[in-house]
C-alpha positions in Angstrom: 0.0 0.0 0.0 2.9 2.3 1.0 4.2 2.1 -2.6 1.0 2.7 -4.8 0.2 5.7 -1.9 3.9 7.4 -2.6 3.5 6.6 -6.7 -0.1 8.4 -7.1 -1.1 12.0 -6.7 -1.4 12.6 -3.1 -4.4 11.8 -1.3 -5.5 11.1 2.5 -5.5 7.5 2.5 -5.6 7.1 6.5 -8.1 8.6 8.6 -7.0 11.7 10.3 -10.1 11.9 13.2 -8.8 9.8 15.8 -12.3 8.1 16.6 -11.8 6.2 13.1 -8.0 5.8 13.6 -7.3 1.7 14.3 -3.7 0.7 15.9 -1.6 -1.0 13.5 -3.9 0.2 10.5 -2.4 1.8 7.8 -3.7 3.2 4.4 -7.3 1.4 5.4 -9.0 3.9 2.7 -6.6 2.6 0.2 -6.7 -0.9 0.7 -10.6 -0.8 0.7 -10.7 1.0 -2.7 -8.1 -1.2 -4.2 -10.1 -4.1 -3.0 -13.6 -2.8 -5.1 -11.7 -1.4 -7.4 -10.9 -5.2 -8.4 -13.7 -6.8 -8.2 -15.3 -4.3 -10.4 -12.8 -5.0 -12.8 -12.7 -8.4 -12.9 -16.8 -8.2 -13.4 -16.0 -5.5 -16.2 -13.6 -8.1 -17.9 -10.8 -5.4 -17.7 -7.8 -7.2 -16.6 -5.4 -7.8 -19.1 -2.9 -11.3 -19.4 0.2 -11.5 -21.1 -0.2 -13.8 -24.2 1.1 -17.1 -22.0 -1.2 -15.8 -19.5 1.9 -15.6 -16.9 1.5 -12.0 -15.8 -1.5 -9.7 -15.4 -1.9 -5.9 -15.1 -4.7 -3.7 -14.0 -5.4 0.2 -13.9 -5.8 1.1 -10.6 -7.9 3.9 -11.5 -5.1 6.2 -9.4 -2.7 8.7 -11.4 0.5 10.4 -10.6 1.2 13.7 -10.0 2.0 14.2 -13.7 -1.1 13.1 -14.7 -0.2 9.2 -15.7 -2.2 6.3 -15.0 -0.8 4.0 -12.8 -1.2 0.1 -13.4 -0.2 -3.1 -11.0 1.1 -6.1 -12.4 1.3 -9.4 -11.1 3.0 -12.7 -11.9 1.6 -16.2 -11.4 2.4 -18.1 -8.8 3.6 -21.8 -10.7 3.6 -24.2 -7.0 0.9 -21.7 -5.5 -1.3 -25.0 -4.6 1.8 -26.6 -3.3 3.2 -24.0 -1.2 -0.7 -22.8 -0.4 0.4 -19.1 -1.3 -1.7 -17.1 -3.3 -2.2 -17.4 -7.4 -0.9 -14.0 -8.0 1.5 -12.1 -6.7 1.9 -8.2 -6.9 5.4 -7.2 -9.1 4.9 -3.5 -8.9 2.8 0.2 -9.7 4.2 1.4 -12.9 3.0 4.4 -15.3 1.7 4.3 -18.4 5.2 5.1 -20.1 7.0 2.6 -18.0 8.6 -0.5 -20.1 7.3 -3.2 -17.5 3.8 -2.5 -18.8 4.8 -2.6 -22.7 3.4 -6.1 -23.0 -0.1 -5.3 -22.0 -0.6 -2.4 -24.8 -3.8 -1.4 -25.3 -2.9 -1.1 -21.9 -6.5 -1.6 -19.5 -8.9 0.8 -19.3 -10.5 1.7 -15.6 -13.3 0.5 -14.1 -16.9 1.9 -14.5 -19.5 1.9 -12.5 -22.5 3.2 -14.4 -23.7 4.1 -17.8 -26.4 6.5 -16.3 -25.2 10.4 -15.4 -28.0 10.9 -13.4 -27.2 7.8 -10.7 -24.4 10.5 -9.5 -26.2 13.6 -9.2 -29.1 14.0 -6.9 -32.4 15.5 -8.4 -34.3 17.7 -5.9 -37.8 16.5 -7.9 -37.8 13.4 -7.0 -39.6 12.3 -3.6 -38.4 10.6 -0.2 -39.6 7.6 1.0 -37.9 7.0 4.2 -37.4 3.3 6.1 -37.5 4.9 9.7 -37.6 1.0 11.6 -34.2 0.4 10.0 -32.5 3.3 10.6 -33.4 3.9 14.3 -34.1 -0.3 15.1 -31.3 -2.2 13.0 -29.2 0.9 13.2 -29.0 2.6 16.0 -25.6 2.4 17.0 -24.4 4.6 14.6 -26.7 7.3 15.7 -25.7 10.1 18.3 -25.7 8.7 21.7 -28.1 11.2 22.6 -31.0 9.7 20.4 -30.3 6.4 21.1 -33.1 4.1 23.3 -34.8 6.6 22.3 -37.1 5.8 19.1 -39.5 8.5 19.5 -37.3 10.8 19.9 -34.8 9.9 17.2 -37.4 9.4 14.6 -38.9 13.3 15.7 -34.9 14.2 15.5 -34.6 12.6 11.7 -37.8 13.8 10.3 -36.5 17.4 11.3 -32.9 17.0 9.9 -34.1 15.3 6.7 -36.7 18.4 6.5 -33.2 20.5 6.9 -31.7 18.6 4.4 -34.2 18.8 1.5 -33.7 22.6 1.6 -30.1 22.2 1.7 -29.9 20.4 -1.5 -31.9 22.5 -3.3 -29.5 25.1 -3.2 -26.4 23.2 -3.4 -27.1 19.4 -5.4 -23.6 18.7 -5.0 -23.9 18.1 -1.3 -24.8 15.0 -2.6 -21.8 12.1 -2.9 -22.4 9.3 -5.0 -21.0 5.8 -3.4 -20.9 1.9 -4.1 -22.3 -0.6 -2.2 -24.1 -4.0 -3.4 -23.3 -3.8 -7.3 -25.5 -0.3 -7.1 -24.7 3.6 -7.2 -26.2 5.8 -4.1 -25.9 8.7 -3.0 -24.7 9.5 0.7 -26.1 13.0 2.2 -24.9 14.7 5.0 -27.7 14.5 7.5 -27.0 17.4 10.6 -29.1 16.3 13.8 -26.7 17.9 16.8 -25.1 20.6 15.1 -26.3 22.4 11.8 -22.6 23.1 10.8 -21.6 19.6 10.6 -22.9 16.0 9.7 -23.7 13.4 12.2 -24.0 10.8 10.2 -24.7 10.4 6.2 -28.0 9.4 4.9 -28.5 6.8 1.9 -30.2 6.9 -0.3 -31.2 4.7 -4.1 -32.8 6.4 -7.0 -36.1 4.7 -8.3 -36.5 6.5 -11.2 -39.9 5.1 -12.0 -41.4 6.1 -9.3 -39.6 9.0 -9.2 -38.7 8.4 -5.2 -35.3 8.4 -3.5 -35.3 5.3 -1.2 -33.8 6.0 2.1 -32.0 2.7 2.8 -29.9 3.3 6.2 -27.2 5.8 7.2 -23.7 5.3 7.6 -20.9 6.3 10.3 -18.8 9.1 8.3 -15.3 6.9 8.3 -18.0 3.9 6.8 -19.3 6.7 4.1 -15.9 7.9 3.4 -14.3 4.6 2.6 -17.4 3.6 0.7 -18.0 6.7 -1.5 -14.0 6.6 -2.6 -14.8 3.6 -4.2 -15.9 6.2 -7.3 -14.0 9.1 -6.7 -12.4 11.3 -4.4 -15.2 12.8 -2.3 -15.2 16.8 -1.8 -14.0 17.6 1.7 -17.2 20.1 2.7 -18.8 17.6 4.4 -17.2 14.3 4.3 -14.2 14.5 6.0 -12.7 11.4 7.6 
């Protein structure tokens, strides 16, 4: 992880609040959007083998600071069953001019997650239809400690902040941060129930364009809706800030 963090453009790769920080962890937004990142390519067919199918190579979807794409390589393991070690193995992040990637040219392309422009951008016509039981029942530990054992209360305290919200995004639609979970785009918006200058936790929500709704599925922590909506891209730091 250390590696790919020092080749790409410069990002914040560990959590900075120390209520998200683990001992021992390091890079944990990284290795979470590495880890999607290849699933989604292997599901998109986008990993490339050399033509004895020894080595592979990938695009991370990462750049450096010149502007490069930077790919991973790997080489197969030939006693992997034998020595019960892993079928791959990483050789290195190289750019896009680099010889070690010459044999993969039309070097792989990055992965996609949807053909649709509108799953990423939140449309302020559409409805709410809000699953209350799940957020304050199934959820309710990653609400603020004030509304929690307390489902009247924290459903009278949601109602209010999504109210807030609505009004929010009307003026600013880019509050809105589109995230992966479950083979699906959402959208994660910052929901403010203690303090209406920051987020307590980020509300998600799935477009059902037919019925022109947004379904309001659960809300996430802020280090879980950080780690999930870096999966697409780089989140802007006005609200989601891990």
């Amino acid at each position: 992880m250390k590696k790919l963090a020092e080749k790409a453009r410069p990002e914040q790769w560990d959590f900075q609040r120390l209520e998200f920080k683990k001992q021992n962890e390091y890079y944990p937004i990284l290795k979470n959007f590495l880890n999607y990142t290849f699933l989604r390519l292997q599901e998109q067919d986008k990993i490339r083998y050399s033509d004895d199918g020894s080595r592979a190579c990938l695009n991370t979807g990462l750049q450096t600071p010149e502007g490069k794409d930077v790919f991973a390589t790997f080489y197969r393991n030939g006693q992997a069953e034998q020595k019960q070690q892993p079928d791959w193995t990483l050789f290195g992040y190289f750019d896009a001019y680099s010889d070690k990637v010459r044999d993969f040219e039309p070097l792989p392309d990055i992965a996609t997650f949807t053909d649709d422009p509108a799953d990423l951008i939140y449309d302020h016509r559409y409805d709410f239809e809000v699953q209350y039981e799940h957020i304050i029942n199934d959820n309710e530990d990653r609400l603020p400690d004030v509304l929690q054992g307390n489902p009247q209360l924290a459903r009278n305290a949601i109602e209010g902040a999504i109210a807030q919200l609505r009004a929010r995004l009307r003026r600013n639609y880019k509050l809105a941060v589109p995230h992966w979970y479950n083979g699906k785009v959402q959208l994660l918006l910052p929901l403010s129930i203690t303090d209406d200058q920051s987020a307590d936790v980020a509300l998600v929500v799935e477009r059902d364009a037919g019925r022109r709704k947004y379904m309001v599925r659960t809300v996430l922590t802020m280090e879980m809706a950080y780690i999930d909506a870096r999966i697409i891209c780089a989140p802007d730091k006005e609200w989601l800030n891990p």
